[in-house]
Structures are given as C-alpha cells and as structure tokens.
C-alpha positions as CSV (number, residue, x, y, z in Angstrom):
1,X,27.5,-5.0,19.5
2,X,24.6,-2.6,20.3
3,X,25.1,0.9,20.6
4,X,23.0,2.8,22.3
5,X,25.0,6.8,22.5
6,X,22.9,9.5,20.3
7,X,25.5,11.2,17.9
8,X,27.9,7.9,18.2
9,X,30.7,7.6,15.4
10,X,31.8,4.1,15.1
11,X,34.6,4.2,12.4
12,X,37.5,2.1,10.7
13,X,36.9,-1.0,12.9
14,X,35.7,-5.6,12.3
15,X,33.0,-6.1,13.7
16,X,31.6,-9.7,14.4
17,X,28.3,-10.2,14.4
18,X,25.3,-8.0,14.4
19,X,25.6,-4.2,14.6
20,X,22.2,-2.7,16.4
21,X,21.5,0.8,16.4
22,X,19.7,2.0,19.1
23,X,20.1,5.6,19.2
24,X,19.6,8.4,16.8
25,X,22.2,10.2,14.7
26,X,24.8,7.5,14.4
27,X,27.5,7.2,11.9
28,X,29.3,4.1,11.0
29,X,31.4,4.5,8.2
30,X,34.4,2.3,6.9
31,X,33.6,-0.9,8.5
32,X,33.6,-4.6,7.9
33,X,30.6,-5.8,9.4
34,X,30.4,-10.0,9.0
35,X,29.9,-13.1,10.8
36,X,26.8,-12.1,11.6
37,X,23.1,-14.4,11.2
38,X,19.9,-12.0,10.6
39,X,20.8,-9.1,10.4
40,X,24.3,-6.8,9.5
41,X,23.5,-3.7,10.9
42,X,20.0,-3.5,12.5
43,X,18.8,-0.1,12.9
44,X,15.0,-0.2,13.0
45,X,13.7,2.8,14.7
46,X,17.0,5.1,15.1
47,X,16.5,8.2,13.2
48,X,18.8,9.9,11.2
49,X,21.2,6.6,10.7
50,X,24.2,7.0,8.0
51,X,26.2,4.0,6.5
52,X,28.8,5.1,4.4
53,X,31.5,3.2,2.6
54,X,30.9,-0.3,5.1
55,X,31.9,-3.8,4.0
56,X,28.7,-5.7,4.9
57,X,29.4,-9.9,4.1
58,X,26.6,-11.7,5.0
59,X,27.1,-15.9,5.8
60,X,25.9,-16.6,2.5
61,X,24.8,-20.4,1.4
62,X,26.2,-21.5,5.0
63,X,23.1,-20.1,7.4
64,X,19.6,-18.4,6.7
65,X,20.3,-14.3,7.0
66,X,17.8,-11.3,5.9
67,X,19.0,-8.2,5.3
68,X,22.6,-6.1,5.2
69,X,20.6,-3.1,6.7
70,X,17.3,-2.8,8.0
71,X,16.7,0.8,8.8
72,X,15.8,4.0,7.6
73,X,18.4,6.9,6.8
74,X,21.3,7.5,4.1
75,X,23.3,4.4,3.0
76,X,26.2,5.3,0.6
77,X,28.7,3.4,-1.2
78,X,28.5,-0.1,0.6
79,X,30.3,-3.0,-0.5
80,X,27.0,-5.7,0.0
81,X,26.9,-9.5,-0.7
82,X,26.4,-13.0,1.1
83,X,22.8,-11.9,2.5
84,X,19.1,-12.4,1.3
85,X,18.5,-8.6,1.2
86,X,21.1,-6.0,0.5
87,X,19.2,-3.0,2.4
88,X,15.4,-3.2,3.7
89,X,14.2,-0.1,4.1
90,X,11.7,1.3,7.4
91,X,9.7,3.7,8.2
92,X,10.2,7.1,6.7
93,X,12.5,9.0,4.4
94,X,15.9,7.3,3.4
95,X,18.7,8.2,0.7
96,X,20.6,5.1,-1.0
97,X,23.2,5.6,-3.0
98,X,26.3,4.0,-4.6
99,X,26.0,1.0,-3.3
100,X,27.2,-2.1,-4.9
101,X,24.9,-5.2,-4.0
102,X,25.6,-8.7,-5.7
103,X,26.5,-11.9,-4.6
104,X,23.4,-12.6,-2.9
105,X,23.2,-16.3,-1.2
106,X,21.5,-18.0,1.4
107,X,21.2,-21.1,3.8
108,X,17.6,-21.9,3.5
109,X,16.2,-24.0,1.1
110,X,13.5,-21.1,-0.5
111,X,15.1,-17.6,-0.1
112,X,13.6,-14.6,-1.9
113,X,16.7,-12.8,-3.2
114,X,15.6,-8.8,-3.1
115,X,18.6,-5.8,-3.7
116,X,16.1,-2.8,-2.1
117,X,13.3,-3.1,-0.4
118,X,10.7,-1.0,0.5
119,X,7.9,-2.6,2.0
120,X,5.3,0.5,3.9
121,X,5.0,3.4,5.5
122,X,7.9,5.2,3.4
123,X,7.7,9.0,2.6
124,X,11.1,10.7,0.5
125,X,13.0,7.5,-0.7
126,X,15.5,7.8,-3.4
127,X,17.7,5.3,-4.7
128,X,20.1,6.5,-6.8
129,X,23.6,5.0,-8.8
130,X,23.6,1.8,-7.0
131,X,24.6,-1.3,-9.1
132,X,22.4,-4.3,-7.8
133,X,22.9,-7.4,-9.3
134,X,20.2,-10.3,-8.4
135,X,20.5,-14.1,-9.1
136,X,18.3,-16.0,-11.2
137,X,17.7,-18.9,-8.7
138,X,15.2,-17.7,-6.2
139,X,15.8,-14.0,-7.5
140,X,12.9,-11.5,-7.0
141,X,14.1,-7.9,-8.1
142,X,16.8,-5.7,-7.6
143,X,14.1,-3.0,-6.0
144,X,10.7,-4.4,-4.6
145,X,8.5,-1.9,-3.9
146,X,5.2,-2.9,-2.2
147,X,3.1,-1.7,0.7
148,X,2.9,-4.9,2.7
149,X,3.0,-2.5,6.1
150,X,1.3,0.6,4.8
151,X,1.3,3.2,2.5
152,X,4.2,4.7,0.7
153,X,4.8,8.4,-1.5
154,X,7.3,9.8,-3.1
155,X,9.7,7.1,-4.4
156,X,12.4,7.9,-6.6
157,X,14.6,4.9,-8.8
158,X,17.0,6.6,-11.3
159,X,20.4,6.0,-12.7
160,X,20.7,2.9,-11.3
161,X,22.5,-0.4,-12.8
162,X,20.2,-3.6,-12.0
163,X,21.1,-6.9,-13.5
164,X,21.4,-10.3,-13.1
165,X,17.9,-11.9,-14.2
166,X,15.8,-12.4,-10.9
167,X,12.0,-12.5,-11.8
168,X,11.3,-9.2,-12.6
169,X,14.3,-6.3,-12.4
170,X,11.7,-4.2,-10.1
171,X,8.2,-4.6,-8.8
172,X,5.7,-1.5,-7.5
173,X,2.8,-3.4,-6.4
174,X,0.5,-2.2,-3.7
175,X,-2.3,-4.1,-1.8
176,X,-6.1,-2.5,-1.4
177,X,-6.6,-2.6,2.4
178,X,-2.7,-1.9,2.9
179,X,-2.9,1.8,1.7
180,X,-1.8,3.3,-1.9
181,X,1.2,3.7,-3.7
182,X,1.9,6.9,-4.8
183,X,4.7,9.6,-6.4
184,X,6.8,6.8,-7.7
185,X,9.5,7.7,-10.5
186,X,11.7,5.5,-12.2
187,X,14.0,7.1,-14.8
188,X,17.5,7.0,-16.1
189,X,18.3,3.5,-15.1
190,X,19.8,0.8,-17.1
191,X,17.4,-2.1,-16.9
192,X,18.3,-6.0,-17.4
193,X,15.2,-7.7,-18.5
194,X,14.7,-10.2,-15.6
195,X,12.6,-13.8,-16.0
196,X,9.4,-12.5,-16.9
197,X,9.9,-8.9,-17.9
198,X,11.8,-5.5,-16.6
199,X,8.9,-3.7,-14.6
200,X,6.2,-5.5,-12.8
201,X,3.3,-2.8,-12.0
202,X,0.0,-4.0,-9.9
203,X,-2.7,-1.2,-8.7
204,X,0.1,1.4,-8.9
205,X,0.7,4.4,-11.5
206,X,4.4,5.1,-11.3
207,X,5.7,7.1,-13.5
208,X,8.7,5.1,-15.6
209,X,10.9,7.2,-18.1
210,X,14.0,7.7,-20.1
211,X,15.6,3.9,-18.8
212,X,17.8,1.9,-21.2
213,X,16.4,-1.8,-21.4
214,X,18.1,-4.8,-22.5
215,X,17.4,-8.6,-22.8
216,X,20.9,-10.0,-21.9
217,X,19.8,-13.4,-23.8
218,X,19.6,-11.8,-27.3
219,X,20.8,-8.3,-27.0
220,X,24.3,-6.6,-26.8
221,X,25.3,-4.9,-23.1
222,X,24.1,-1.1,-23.6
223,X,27.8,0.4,-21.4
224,X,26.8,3.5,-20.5
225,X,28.2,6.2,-22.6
C-alpha cells in the first residue's frame, strides 16, 4: 500500500504488507501493520509523518526484515516486535515517545538487533518514555546513535526503560570524516547494564545524567518509584 495524498489519515484498518509514505503530513494511527518483509511503514523523505498508537509485527525468525519505521517525524505509543529495528530514524527532527519495542527476531543468520536508531544528518531528536527491550543474542543497544550518514545535534534520551542485555544498552559514537556528534543528553532513564557495559561513548561528549543503572545479573530491579 503506498499512499501518495498530502494530509492523508489512514486510521483503524490491517494492513498486509509494507505501508509507504510518500507524501507529507500523513497520519496513521490505530493500525496493525504485519506481513510485511523490509520494511513496516517506510516513510523516508515525507515530512511531518505521525504514527500513533500502530501495532507494527514484523515476520520475526521466519524472513530477514529491517526496521518497523524508517522515517522521520513523531512516533507515539506503538506496540513494536518481530523486526530487526524498532524505529530507524532519517533525516531531520523526530519525536519518539511511548513506544514499547521488544520481541525483536530475525530470519538471517547475523542480525544486529537495534530499538532506536539514529544514524546522520538528525537535528531535534528526542526519545522519551519508551520501554525497549533488546535480546542478548545478536543484540546491539536499545538506542544507537552514530553518524554513519552525517552529522547529528541536539539529541535528547530521557526517562526511558531499556533492558534486556544486548552489547551495550546505548552507543554515541561518531566517525571523523562523517561529521561530529553534538548536543547529546541522556538523563532520567533506567539503564540495564548490557554485555559489556551501559553507555558506549567514542569521539563524542554527551552529556549523561541522573539515570538509574543496574546489572540485572547481581543486582535487584530498581521499579520506578
């Protein structure tokens, strides 16, 4: 299904297979997006996209998939498992919030399990109270933030939920030639230590504060209060 009307609404229907976004200002909220093989909703390059409240299920261990979402815009309380990549952000500003991303599975042999991505050329991201749980097995972080495709500034990662031991809970790691990494806050989250530690910094200064931390191997759960 490709939609291709500025201002479209698609609400309250199944849809089989990939969802691409073509157009600018589109809505699609209450859905069940599933059955689909790369992509769930594929909105690369359509400005001001909202998700909101979708059931995104992904084919899980039986075919290779990437993301959920692949776009830029504001994804809010999306129901997220069976893919490789619960949301991969694009270029620009996007708002993610209270999504719930887990079960992440795949049909290829080597998968790279990722929650959030942002990857370059991102300006005014926040992700905020999403719980993103990340497998051990093949698990990279719940939010991996490095500029593979550019530069990226102002990054914000609070009061977020991210568990399930994948190598490290998040990355910031930025490249030389690719551009800097700047503005990047992460604050008020609750932390699972992953494999080899809960925040992987390379050639980056983010700014990390006030997060709860907790090695789920020797330590009690830290519930929220």
């Amino acid at each position: 299904m490709t939609i291709t009307r500025p201002g479209a609404v698609i609400e309250n229907v199944i849809i089989n297979g990939t969802l691409s976004v073509k157009a600018a200002n589109v809505t699609i909220k209450n859905c069940i997006i599933q059955n689909f093989g790369w992509w769930g909703i594929e909105g690369e390059g359509a400005a001001n996209l909202r998700i909101e409240n979708c059931d995104i299920i992904g084919p899980g261990a039986k075919a290779a998939s990437n993301s959920a979402i692949l776009g830029s815009g504001t994804f809010v309380g999306n129901d997220i498992r069976g893919v490789t990549i619960g949301i991969q952000t694009t270029d620009g500003a996007s708002t993610i919030r209270d999504n719930y991303i887990h079960d992440l599975a795949s049909g290829v042999a080597d998968p790279h399990y990722d929650g959030i991505t942002v990857l370059g050329r991102q300006n005014q991201v926040v992700i905020e109270h999403n719980t993103i749980s990340v497998p051990n097995d093949h698990g990279t972080a719940a939010v991996f933030i490095k500029n593979d495709f550019g530069p990226i500034d102002d990054v914000v990662v609070r009061n977020n939920l991210m568990y399930g031991d994948p190598s490290y809970a998040m990355y910031v790691a930025a490249i030389t030639p690719n551009g800097t990494i700047t503005n990047v806050v992460i604050e008020n989250n609750y932390i699972e230590r992953g494999a080899y530690g809960y925040i992987a910094v390379e050639n980056s200064k983010p700014i990390i504060r006030n997060n709860v931390e907790w090695n789920n191997h020797v330590d009690p759960i830290p519930y929220p209060r």
